[in-house]
TIRO-2110 file (N, C-alpha, C; in Angstrom, 1 decimal):
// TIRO-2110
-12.1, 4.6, -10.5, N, 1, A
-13.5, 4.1, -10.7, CA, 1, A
-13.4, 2.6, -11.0, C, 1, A
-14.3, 1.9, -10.1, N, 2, A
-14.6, 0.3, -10.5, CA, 2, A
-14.7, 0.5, -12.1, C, 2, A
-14.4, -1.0, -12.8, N, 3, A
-14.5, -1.3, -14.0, CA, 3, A
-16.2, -2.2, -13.9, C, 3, A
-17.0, -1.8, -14.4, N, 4, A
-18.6, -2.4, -14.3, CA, 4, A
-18.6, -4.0, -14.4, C, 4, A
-17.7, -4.2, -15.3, N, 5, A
-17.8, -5.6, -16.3, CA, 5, A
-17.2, -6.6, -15.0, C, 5, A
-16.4, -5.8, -14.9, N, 6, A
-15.6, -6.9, -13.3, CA, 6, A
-16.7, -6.8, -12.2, C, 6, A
-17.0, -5.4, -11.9, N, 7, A
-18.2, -6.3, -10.6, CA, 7, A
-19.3, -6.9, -11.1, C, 7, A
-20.0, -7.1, -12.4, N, 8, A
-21.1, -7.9, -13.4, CA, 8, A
-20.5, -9.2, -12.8, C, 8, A
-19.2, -9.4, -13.3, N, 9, A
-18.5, -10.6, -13.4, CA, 9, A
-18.6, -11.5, -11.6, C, 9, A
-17.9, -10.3, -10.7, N, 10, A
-17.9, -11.1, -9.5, CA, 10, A
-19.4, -11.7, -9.0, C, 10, A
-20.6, -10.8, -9.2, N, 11, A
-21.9, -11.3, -8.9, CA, 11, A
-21.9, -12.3, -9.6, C, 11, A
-22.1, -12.5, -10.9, N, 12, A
-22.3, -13.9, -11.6, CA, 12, A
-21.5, -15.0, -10.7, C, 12, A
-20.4, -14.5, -10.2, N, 13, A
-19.4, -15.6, -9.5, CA, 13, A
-19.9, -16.5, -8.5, C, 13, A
-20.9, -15.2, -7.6, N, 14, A
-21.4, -15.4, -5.6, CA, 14, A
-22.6, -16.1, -6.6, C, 14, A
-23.0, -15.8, -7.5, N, 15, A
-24.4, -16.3, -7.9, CA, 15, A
-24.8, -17.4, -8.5, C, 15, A
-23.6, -17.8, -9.3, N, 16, A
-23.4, -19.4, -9.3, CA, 16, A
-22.5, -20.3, -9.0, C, 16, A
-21.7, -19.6, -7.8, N, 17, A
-21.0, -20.6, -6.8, CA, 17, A
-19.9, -21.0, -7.4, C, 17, A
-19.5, -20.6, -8.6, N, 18, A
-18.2, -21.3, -9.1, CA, 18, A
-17.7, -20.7, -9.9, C, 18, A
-16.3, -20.6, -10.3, N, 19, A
-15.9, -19.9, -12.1, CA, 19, A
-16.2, -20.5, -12.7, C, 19, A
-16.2, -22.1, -12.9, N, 20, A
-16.5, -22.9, -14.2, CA, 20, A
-18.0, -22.4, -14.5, C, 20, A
-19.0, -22.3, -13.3, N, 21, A
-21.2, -22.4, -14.0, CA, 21, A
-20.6, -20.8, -14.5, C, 21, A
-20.0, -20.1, -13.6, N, 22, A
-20.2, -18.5, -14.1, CA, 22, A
-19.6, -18.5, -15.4, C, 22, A
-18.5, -19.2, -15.7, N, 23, A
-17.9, -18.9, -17.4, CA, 23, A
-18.8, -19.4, -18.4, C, 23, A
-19.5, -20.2, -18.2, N, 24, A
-20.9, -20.8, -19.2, CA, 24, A
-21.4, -19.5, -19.2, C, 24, A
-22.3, -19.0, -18.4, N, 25, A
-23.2, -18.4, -18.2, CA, 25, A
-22.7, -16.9, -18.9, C, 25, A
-21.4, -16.5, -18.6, N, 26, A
-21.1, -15.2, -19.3, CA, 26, A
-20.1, -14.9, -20.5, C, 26, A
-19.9, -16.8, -21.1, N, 27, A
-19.7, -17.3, -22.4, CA, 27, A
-17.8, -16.6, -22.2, C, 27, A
-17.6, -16.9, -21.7, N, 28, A
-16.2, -16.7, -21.4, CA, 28, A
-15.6, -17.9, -20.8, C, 28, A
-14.4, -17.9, -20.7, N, 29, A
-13.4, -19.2, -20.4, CA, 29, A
-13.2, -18.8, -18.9, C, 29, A
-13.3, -20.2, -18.3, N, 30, A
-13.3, -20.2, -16.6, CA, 30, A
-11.6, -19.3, -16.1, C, 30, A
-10.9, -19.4, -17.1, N, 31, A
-9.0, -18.6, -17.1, CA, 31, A
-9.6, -17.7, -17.1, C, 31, A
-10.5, -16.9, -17.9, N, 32, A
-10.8, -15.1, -18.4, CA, 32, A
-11.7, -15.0, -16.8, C, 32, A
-12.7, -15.6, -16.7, N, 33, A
-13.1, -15.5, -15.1, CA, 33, A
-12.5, -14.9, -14.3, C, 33, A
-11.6, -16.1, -13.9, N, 34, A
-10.9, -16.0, -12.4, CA, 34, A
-9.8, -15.1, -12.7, C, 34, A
-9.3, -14.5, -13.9, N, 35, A
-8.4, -13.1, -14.1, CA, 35, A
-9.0, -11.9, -14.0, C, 35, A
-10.2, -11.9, -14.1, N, 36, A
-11.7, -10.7, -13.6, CA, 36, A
-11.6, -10.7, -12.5, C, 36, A
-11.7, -11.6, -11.8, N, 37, A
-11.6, -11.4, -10.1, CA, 37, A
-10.4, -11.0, -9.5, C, 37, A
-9.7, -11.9, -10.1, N, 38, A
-8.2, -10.9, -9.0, CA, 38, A
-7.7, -9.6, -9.5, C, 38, A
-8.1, -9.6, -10.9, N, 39, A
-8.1, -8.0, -11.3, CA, 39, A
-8.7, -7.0, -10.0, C, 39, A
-10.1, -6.9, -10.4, N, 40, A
-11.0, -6.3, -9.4, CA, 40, A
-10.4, -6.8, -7.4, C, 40, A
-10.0, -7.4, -7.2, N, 41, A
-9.2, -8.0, -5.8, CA, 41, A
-8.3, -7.0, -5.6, C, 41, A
-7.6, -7.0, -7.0, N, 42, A
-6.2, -6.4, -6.7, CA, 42, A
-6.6, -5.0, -6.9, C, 42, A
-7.3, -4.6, -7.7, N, 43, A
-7.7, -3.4, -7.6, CA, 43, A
-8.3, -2.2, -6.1, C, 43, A
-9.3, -3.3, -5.4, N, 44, A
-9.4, -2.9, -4.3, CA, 44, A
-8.4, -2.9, -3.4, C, 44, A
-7.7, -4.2, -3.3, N, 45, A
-7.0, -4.8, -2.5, CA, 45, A
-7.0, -4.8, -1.3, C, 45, A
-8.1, -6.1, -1.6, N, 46, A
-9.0, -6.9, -0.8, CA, 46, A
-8.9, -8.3, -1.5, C, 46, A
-9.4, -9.4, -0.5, N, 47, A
-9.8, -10.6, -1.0, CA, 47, A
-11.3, -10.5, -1.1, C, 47, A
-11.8, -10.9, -2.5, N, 48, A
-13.5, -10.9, -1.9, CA, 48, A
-13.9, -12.1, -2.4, C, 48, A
-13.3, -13.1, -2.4, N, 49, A
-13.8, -14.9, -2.6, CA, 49, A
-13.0, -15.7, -2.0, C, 49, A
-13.6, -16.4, -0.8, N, 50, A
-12.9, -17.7, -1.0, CA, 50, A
-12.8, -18.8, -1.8, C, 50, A
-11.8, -19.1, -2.3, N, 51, A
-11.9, -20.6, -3.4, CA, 51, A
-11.5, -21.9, -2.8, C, 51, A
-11.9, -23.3, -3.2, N, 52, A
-11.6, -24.4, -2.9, CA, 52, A
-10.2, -24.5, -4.0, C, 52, A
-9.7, -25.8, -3.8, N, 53, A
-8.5, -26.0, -4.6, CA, 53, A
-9.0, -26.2, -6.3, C, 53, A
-10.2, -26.3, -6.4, N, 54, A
-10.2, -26.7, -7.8, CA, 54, A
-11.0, -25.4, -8.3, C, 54, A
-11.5, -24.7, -7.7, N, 55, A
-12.4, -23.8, -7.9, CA, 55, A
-14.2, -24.0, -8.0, C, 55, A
-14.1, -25.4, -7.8, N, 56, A
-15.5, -25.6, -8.0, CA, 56, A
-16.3, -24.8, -7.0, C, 56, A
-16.2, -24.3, -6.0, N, 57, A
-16.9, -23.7, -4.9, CA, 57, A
-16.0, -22.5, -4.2, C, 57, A
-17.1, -21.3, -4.5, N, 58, A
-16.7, -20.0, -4.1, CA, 58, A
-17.6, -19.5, -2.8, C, 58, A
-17.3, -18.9, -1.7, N, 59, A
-17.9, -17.9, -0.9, CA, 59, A
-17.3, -16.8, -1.0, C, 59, A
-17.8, -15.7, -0.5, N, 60, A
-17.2, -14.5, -0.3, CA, 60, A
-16.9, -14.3, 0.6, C, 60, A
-16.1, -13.3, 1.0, N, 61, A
-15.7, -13.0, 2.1, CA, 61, A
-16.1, -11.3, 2.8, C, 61, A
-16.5, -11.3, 3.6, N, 62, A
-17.1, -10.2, 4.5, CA, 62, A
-16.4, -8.8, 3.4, C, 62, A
-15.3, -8.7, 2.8, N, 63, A
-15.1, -7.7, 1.4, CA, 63, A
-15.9, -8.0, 0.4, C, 63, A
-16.1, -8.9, 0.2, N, 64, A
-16.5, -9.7, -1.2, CA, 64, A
-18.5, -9.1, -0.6, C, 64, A
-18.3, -9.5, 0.1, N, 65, A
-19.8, -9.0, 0.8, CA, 65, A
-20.8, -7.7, 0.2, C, 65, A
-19.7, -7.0, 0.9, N, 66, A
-19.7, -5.2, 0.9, CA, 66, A
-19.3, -4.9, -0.4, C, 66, A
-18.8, -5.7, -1.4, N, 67, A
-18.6, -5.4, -2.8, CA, 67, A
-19.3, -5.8, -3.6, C, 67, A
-20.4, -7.2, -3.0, N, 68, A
-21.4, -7.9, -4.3, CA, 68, A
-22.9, -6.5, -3.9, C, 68, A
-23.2, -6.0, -2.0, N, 69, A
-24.0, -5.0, -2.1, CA, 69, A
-24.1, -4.0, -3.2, C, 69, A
-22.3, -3.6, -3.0, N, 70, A
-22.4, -2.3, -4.2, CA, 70, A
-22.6, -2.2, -5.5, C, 70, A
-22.6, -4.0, -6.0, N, 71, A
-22.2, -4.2, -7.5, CA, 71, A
-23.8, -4.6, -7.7, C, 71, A
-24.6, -5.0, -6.9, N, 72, A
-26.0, -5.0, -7.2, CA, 72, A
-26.7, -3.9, -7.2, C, 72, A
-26.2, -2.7, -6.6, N, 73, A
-27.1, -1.7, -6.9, CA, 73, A
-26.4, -1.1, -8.2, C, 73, A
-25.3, -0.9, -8.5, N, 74, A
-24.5, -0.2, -9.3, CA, 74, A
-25.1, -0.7, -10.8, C, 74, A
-25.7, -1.8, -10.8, N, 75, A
-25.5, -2.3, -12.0, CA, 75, A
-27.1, -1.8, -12.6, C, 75, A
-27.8, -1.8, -11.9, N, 76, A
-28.9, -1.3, -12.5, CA, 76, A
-28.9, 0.1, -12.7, C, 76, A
-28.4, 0.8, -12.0, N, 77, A
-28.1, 2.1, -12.2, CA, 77, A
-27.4, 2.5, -13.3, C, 77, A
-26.4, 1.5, -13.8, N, 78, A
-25.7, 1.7, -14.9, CA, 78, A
-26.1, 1.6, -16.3, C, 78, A
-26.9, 0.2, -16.0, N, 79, A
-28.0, 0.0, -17.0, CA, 79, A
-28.9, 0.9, -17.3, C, 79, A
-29.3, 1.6, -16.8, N, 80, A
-30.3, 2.6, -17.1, CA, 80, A
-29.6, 3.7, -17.1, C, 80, A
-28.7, 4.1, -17.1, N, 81, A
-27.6, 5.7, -17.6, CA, 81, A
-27.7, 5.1, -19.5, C, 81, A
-27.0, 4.0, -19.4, N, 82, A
-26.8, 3.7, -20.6, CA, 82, A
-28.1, 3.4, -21.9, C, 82, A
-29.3, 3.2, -21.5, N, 83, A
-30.7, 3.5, -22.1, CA, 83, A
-30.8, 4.6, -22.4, C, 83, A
-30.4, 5.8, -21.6, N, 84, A
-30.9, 7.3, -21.9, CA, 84, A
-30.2, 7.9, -22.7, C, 84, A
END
C-alpha cells in the first residue's frame, strides 16, 4: 500500500512546481521533500518528476502523471474515511 503522506507530498510538488515553494507550503525542509519523492519513486519504481539541476523547476513524467491522477482522487477519499 501507497504511503498517503508521500502521494499528499508529490501533488503539493506538480502543484507548486518546485521542492523549495512545496517545502514552505508543507512546513518541512526542501531535503525532507525531495527524500518523499524518491521514497514514493522507489517504491513504485518509476520516475515521476523531472528535475532541473537546482530543483527549482519540476514536471512530471507520463508515471508521475498516472500517479498525481490517483493521488487526487485518493486523498479525498482518505480524508473522509478518516472523519467517520
Amino acid at each position: 500500500m501507497l504511503d498517503l503522506e508521500l502521494l499528499r507530498t508529490l501533488v503539493c510538488v506538480v502543484d507548486e512546481g518546485s521542492f523549495t515553494r512545496a517545502a514552505g507550503r508543507v512546513h518541512r525542509t526542501q531535503s525532507t521533500v525531495s527524500q518523499q519523492v524518491r521514497k514514493l519513486e522507489q517504491t513504485v519504481g518509476r520516475t515521476l518528476l523531472l528535475r532541473d539541476r537546482a530543483g527549482n523547476q519540476v514536471q512530471a513524467t507520463d508515471d508521475g502523471e498516472l500517479m498525481l491522477a490517483y493521488a487526487r482522487k485518493l486523498a479525498p477519499l482518505a480524508a473522509g474515511r478518516l472523519r467517520q
